[in-house]
VMD Tcl script that draws the C-alpha trace (Angstrom):
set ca {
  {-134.59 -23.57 -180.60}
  {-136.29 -26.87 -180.85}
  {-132.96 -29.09 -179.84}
  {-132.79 -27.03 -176.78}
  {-136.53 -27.46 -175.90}
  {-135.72 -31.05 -176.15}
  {-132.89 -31.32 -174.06}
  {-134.28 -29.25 -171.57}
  {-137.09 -31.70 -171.59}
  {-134.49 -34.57 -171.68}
  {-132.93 -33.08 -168.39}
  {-135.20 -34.47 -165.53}
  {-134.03 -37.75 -166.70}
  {-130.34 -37.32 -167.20}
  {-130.55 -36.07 -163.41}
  {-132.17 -39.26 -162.22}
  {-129.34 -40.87 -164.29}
  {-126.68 -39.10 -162.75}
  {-128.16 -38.86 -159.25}
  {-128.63 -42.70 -159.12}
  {-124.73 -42.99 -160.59}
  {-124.23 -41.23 -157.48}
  {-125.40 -43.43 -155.00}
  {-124.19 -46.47 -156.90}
  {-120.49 -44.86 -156.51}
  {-121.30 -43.20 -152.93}
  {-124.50 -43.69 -151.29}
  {-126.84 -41.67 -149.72}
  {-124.24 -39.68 -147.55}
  {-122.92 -38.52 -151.03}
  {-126.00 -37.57 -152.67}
  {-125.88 -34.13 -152.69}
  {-127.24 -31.52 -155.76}
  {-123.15 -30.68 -156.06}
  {-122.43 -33.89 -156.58}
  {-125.72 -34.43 -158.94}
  {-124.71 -31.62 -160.82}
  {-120.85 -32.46 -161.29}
  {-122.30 -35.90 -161.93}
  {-124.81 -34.66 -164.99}
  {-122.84 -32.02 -166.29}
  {-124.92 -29.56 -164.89}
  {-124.61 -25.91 -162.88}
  {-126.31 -26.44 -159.20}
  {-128.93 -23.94 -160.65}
  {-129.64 -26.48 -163.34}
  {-130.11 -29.15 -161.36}
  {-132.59 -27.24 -158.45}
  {-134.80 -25.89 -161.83}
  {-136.13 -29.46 -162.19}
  {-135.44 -30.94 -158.42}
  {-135.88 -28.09 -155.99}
  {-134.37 -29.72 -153.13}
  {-132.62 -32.75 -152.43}
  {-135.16 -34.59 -150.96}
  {-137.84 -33.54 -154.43}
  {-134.60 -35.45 -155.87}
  {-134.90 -38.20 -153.57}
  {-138.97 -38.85 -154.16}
  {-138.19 -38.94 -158.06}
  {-135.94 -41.65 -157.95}
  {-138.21 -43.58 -155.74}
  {-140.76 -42.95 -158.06}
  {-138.87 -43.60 -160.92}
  {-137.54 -47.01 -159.66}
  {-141.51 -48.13 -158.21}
  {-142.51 -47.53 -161.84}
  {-139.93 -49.74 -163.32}
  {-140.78 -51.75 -161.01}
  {-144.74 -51.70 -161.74}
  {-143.90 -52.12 -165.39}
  {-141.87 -55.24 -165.26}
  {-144.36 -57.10 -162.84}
  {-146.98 -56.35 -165.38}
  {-145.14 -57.16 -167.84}
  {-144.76 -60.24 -166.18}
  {-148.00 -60.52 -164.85}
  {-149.55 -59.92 -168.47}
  {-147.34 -63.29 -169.35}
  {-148.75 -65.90 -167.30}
  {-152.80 -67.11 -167.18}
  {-155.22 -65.38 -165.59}
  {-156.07 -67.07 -161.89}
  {-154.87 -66.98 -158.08}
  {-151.08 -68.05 -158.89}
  {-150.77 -65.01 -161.72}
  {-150.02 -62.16 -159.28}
  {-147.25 -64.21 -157.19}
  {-145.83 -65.94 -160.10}
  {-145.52 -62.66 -161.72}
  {-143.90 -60.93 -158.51}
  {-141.56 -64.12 -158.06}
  {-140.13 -64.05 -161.73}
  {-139.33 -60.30 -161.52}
  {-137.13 -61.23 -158.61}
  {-135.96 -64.32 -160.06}
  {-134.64 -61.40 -163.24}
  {-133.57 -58.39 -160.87}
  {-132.09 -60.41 -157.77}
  {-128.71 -60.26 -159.10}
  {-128.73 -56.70 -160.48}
  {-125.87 -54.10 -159.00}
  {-128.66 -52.37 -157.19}
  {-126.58 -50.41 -154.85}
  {-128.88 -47.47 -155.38}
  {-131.68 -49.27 -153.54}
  {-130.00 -49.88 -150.46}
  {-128.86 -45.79 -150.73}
  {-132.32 -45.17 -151.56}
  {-133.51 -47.28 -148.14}
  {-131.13 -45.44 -146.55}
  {-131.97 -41.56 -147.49}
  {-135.82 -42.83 -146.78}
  {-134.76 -42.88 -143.09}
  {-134.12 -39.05 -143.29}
  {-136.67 -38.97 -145.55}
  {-139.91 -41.33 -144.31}
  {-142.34 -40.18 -147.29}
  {-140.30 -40.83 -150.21}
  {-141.61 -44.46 -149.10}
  {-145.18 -43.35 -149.43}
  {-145.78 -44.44 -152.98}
  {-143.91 -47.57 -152.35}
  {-146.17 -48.10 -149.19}
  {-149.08 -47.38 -151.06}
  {-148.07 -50.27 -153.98}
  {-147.83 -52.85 -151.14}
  {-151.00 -52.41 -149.74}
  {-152.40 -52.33 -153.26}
  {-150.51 -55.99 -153.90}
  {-151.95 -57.32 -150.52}
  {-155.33 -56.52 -151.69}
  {-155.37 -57.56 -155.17}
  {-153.68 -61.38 -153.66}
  {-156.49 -61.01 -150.88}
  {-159.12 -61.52 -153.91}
  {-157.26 -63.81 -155.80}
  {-156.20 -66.30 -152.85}
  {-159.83 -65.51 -151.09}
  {-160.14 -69.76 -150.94}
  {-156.82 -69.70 -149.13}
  {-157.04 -66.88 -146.70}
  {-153.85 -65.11 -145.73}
  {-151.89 -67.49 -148.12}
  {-151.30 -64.38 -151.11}
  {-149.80 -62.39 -148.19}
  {-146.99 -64.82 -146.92}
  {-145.79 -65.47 -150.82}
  {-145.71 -61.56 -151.11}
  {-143.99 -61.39 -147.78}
  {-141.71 -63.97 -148.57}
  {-140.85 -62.72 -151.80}
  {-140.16 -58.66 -150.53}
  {-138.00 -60.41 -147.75}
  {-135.60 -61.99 -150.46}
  {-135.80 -58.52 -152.07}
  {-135.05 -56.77 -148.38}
  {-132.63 -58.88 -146.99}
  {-130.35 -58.33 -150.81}
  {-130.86 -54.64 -150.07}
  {-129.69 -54.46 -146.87}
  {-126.89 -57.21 -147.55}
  {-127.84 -59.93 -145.11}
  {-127.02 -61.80 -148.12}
  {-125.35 -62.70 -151.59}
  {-126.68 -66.04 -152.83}
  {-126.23 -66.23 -156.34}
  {-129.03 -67.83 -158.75}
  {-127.97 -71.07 -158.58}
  {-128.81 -71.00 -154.92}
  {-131.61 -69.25 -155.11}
  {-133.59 -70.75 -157.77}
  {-134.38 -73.66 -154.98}
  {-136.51 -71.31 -153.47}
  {-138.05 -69.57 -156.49}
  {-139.35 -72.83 -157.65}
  {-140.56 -73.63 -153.56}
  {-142.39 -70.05 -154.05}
  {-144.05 -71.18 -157.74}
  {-144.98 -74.39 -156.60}
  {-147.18 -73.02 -153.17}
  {-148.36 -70.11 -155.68}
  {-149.69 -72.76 -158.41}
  {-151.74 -74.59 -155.35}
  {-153.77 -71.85 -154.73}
  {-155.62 -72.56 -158.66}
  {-156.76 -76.03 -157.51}
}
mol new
graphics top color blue
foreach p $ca { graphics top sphere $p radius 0.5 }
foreach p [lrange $ca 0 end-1] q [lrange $ca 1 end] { graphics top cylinder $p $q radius 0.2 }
display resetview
C-alpha cells in the first residue's frame, strides 16, 4: 500500500515530464491529455485526476518551469556579493548556462499562452517583482536595472521565438557587455 501511495504521489510529476516530452517532440498543437497520457503511461482518467483540463496542465508547467527558473537565479544570485550589480549579474549568468538548452518546450509553452493568456500570470507577476527589486538596487542610476533586465529577457525571447541561434561563442561578447554596465552601477 505504501509504494502505491508513493507513486501516486510521484504522478503529478511524471505528467509534467511527459507533457513537456510532448511539446519538445510536437508543440503546443500536440499537447493534448491523449497524447499526455500515451506519453506517461497513463489512462486519460489518470492523467485528468491530477490535471483536470488541459489548460490546469498548461499552468503547471509554467509554474513548474518559473520555479526552476526562480531557483537557479537564486542560486546564482546567492553566489555573487551583495550590491546593485548582484541581481543582473545573477539574471545574466543563468542565461549565459540555459541559452543553449533544447528548450523547445518554451517556445510551445509561449505558444499555448496565446490560447491561454493567464498561464503567463505568475510569470508576469515575477517580472514586475525583478523590476522592482533592480528599481532599489540601481535607485543612483534610475531606469538603468530595467534596460539590463530588458536586455537580458530579449536574448531569452528572441531564442524562444527563433529570431536566432548564436551559439556561446558569439554570445559571450554580449554577456560580458551586460556584466560590465551591471558592475558600474556599484561605483
Amino acid at each position: 500500500m505504501r509504494v502505491k501511495r508513493q507513486r501516486l504521489a510521484e504522478r503529478p510529476e511524471i505528467i509534467l515530464e511527459a507533457a513537456d516530452a510532448v511539446l519538445r517532440k510536437g508543440g503546443a498543437r500536440a499537447l493534448t491529455i491523449d497524447a499526455v497520457a500515451a506519453e506517461a503511461g497513463l489512462s486519460k482518467g489518470g492523467v485528468l485526476h491530477h490535471f483536470a483540463s488541459k489548460d490546469a496542465l498548461i499552468l503547471a508547467l509554467v509554474a513548474r518551469k518559473l520555479a526552476a527558473m526562480r531557483a537557479d537565479i537564486a542560486a546564482c544570485e546567492a553566489a555573487i556579493q551583495p550590491g546593485p550589480a548582484q541581481l543582473p549579474l545573477a539574471m545574466v549568468e543563468h542565461v549565459r548556462k540555459h541559452y543553449c538548452d533544447e528548450d523547445e518546450s518554451s517556445r510551445a509553452l509561449l505558444l499555448a499562452s496565446i490560447e491561454y493568456p493567464e498561464a503567463l500570470n505568475d510569470y508576469r507577476a515575477f517580472v514586475t517583482g525583478q523590476l522592482e527589486r533592480l528599481a532599489v538596487m540601481n535607485s543612483a542610476c534610475p531606469g538603468e536595472g530595467s534596460v539590463l533586465f530588458f536586455a537580458i529577457l530579449g536574448v531569452i525571447m528572441g531564442r524562444t521565438l527563433g529570431f536566432h541561434q548564436l551559439d556561446k561563442a558569439e554570445l559571450e561578447p554580449m554577456f560580458e557587455a551586460l556584466e560590465r554596465i551591471a558592475r558600474k552601477s556599484e561605483g
